[in-house]
Phi, psi and omega in degrees: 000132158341142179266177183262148168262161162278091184316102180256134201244146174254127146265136191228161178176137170282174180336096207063021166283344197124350237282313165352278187316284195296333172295345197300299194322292178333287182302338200254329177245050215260359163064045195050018155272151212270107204248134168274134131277128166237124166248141185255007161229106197308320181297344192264011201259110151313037207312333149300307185303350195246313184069034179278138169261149178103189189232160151309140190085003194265161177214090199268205189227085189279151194313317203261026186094348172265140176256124177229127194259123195233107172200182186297145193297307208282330182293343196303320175320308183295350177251340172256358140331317210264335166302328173279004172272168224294334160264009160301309199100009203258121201253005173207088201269139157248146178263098177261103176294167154329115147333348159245005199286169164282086200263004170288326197274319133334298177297302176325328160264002174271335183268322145285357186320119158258041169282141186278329181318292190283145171209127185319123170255022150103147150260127210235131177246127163279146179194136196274083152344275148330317187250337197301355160255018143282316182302285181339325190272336171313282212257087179305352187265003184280282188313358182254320145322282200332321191310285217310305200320162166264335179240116173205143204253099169308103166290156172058043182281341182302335159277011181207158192282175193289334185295333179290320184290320198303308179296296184289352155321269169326326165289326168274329151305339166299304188283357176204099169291345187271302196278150176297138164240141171251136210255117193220178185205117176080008185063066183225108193217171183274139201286353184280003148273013165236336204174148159308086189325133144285109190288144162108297188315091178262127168310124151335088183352087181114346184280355173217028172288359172255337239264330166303317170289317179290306177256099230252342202279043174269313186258352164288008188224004169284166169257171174277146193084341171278002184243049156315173179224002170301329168265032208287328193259017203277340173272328181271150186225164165186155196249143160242164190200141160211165214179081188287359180276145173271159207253166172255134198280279176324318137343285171324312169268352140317304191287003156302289193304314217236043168314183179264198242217121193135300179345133178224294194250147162234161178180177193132202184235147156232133152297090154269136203257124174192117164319127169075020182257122193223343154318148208242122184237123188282127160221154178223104175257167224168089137088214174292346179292112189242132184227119173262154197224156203215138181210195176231137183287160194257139157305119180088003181289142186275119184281087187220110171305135177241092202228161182202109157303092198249132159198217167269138131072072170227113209280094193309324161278340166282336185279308177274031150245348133342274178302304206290317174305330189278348162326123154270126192290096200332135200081354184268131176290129175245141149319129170262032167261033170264322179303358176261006151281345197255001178263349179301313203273354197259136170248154170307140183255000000 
């Protein structure tokens, strides 16, 4: 079996975009997953609303299991050594940059990261509804973030009117035609677009008796009526697609490379029909990011793709006639030099 990687996802955003608000939000909804914080600038931190306790560089282990790290951008490799080993327990890490970092230069070490543990879980930018077409003209390095994202989440949508939101869309959709954008309020989006619910998992006697009281600041910065939770799910989607038919590996890493617009996360197994191919393949995608995983089917396992699609604004019957196209048609022959696009994307497990 695939060993597990640890996802680390950065969130950026400038100064007051939410970057804060939505880890509260994560965290306060973390469905028993064991969440790492690494913040990378102490100064740039709401440190009540966060209850990091220390100084930089310090990590400290708060009752319900988050480990939250307050160090330095050049420190960061060495903080995700230390979350990720296998006894921390820790199933997800987040990066909270600065309101000035550079998130190119973040991912450039998470993506060099040589910890075997870890794998980039994408960038999610925050963007301040309400201010971003003043900053953006202030500050030209905001839009060049907007590019990178994989993920981008409109904040503060509550403030501003539909004509308006429609325009700062469209200002965001300019500098990123790819990535889903979610339209938001108080940084509140559903955490299963970032990591994975654990199944299964029962908390640890005490592990999450705190966790509502340390972060206790959810309902003081509401307005009334805003901390309903009905609309946690109204911008996220997700798509499922199975398939007892085996898939064409080329077929497949096209419709990867060039998905449709919406997209954020994919993951599931695959089956491929390629001669003398008896393997079993894990994928995982982020943004532009494609990763294959290479395993052995379980004795007696029903040899079937399962893949599950998460973003925004995603039109679910194009996505899956997408997929119904990757299908191999009975009698129809694959190539086995097809498999070297999906061996381009496999890493060792």
């Amino acid at each position: 079996m695939a060993k597990k990687r640890i996802p680390v996802v950065i969130v950026a955003g400038f100064l007051g975009s939410g970057k804060t608000t939505l880890l509260n939000h994560v965290l306060r909804n973390n469905r028993g997953v064991r969440v790492g914080v690494i913040v990378n600038d102490f100064g740039a931190v709401n440190i009540d609303s966060m209850m990091v306790a220390g100084q930089v560089d310090s990590m400290v282990s708060l009752s319900n299991g988050c480990m939250c790290c307050a160090v330095d951008v050049s420190d960061m490799d060495e903080m995700l050594d230390r979350l990720a080993n296998p006894s921390s327990q820790i199933d997800v890490v987040i990066v909270e940059a600065s309101g000035l970092a550079e998130p190119r230069n973040m991912i450039r070490l998470v993506l060099g990261s040589r910890n075997p543990h870890v794998v980039y879980g994408g960038l999610v930018v925050m963007v301040d509804g309400e201010q971003f077409e003043e900053t953006s003209a202030q500050h030209p390095d905001l839009g060049k973030h907007v590019t990178l994202a994989d993920l981008l989440v409109l904040n503060k949508t509550d403030r501003i009117d539909e004509p308006r939101l429609g325009a700062v869309k469209q200002l965001v959709r300019d500098y990123n035609d790819r990535a889903p954008i979610l339209a938001t309020a108080h940084g509140r989006i559903e955490p299963t677009l970032l990591f994975d619910q654990e199944p299964g998992r029962d908390p640890a006697p005490g592990e999450q008796l705190t966790l509502d009281r340390l972060l206790l600041d959810q309902h003081e910065h509401c307005d009334e009526g805003c901390c309903g939770h009905d609309h946690l799910h109204s911008s996220y989607e997700s798509v499922d697609f199975a398939s007892a038919d085996p898939i064409d590996p080329r077929r497949l890493v096209d419709f990867l490379e060039s998905r449709p617009v919406g997209i954020y996360r994919i993951k599931g197994f695959v089956h491929f029909a390629v001669p003398g191919q008896s393997r079993k393949f894990e994928v995982q995608a982020v943004g532009p990011h494609i990763r294959f995983t290479s395993t052995r089917w379980e004795s007696g396992e029903e040899r079937t793709t399962q893949l599950v699609l998460i973003g925004a604004d995603i039109e679910p019957e194009k996505v899956r006639a997408g997929l119904e196209d990757c299908i191999v048609a009975e009698g129809e022959d694959v190539d086995p030099g097809a498999m070297l696009g999906v061996h381009r994307y496999t890493v060792t497990a």
